[in-house]
C-alpha positions in Angstrom: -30.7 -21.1 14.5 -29.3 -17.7 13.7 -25.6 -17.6 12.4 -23.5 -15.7 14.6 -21.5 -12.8 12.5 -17.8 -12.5 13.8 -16.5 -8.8 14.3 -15.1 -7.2 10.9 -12.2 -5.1 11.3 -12.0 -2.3 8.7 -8.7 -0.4 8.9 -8.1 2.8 6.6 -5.9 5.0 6.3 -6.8 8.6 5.5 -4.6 12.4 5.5 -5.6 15.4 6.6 -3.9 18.9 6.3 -4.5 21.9 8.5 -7.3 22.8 5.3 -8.9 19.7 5.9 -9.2 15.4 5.0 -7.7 15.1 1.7 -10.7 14.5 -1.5 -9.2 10.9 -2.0 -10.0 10.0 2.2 -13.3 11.6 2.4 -14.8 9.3 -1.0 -12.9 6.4 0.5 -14.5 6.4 4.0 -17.3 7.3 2.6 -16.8 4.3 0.4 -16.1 1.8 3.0 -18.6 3.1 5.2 -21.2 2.6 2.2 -20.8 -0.9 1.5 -20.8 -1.8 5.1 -23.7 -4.9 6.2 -26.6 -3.7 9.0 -25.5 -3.3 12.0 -23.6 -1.7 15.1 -19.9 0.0 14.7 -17.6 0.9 16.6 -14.7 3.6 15.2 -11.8 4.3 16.6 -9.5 7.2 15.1 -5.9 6.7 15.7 -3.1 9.0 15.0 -0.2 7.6 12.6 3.4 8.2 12.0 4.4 9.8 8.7 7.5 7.6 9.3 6.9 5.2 5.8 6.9 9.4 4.2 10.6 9.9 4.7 12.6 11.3 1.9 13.5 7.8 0.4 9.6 6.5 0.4 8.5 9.7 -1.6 9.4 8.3 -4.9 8.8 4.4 -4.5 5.2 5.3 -2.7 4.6 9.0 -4.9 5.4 7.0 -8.5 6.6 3.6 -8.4 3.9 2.0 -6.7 1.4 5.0 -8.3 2.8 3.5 -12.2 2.3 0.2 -10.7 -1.3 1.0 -9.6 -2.2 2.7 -12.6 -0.3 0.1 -15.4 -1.5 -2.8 -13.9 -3.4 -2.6 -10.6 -6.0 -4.7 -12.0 -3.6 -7.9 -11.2 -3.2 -7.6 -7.8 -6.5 -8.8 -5.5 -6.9 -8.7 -1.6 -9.1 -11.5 -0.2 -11.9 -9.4 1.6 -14.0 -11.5 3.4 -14.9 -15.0 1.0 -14.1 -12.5 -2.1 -11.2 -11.3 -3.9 -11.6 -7.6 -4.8 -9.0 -5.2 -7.2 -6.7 -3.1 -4.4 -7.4 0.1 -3.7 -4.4 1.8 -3.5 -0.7 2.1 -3.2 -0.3 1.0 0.6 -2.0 -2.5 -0.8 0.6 -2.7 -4.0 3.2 -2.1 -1.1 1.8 -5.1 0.9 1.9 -7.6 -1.8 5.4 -6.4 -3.1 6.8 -6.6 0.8 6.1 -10.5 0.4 7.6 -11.1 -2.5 10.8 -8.5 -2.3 11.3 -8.7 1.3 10.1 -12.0 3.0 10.9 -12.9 6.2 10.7 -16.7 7.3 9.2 -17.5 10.9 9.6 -21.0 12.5 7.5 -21.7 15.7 5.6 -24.4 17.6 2.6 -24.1 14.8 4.5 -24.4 11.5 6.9 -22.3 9.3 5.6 -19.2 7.9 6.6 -17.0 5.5 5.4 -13.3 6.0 6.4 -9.8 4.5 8.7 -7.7 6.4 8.9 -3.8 7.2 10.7 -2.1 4.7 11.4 0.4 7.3 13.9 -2.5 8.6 15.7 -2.0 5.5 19.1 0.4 5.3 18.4 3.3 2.9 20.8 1.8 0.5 19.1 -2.1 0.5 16.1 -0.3 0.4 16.6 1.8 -2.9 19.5 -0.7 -4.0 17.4 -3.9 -3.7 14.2 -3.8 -2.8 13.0 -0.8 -4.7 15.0 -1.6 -8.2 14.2 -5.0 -7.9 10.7 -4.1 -8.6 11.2 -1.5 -10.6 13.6 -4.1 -13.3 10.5 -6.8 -12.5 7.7 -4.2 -13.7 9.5 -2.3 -16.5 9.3 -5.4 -18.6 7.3 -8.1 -19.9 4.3 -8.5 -19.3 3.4 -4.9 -17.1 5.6 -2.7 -19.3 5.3 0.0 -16.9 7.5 3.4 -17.6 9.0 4.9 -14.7 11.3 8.1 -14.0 14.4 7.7 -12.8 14.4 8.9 -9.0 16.3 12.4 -9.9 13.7 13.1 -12.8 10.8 12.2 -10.7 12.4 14.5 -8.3 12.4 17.5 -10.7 9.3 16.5 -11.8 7.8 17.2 -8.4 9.8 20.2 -7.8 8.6 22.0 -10.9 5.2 21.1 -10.2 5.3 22.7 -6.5 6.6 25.9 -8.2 
């Protein structure tokens, strides 16, 4: 008897400009698209906010979570079908980080579960005042050692690399 293969869900996430998708979409769709089993597909392209780009998230998402990545990326693993594989980028780090920084506890009729919670939830100030420098104290010291700017360096830092 055949084994009947439930439906995968794949979501990306992938930027375009008015010039075009960005290098870093294109070779991961084509990635994704790649290592996918025989068979039929259906894809579905859905606009998305830029809402998680506001000012505040360009320095957690833009170097925080991009040191993180870099420093020690290899330590974080998303169960991907009956495997763990390393993330793949920042928006994973992000996930894993939501659940430990910023859990929310549910009760209801099938158990009590605990499950990361939007960050956009967060005021600006418990966002950069908790949240973010929570993380940022965790990884600057034993064992990730990672080196991050401070948010007005990182600031300059982008500004003098626009001009």
């Amino acid at each position: 008897m055949e084994e009947k293969q439930l439906p995968a869900l794949y979501r990306l996430t992938l930027e375009r400009d008015e010039k075009g998708w960005s290098v870093k979409s294109r070779e991961y769709f084509s990635e994704v698209v790649r290592s996918l089993p025989a068979g039929k597909y259906e894809i579905t392209i859905q606009s998305k906010s830029d809402h998680y780009r506001s000012t505040r998230y360009k320095y957690y998402f833009g170097h925080l979570l991009q040191v993180i990545l870099l420093t020690c990326g290899d330590k974080f693993q998303v169960l991907d079908g009956d495997n763990f594989r390393p993330v793949r980028d920042t928006a994973e780090i992000h996930d894993a980080l939501k659940m430990k920084y910023n859990p929310v506890i549910i009760r209801s009729p099938f158990g009590v579960f605990t499950v990361p919670s939007s960050t956009t939830s967060l005021s600006d100030r418990d966002f950069i005042a908790k949240f973010e420098q929570e993380i940022q104290a965790e990884f600057s010291g034993p064992p990730w050692n990672c080196e991050f700017m401070g948010r007005q360096e990182y600031g300059q830092f982008m500004a003098n690399k626009n001009h």
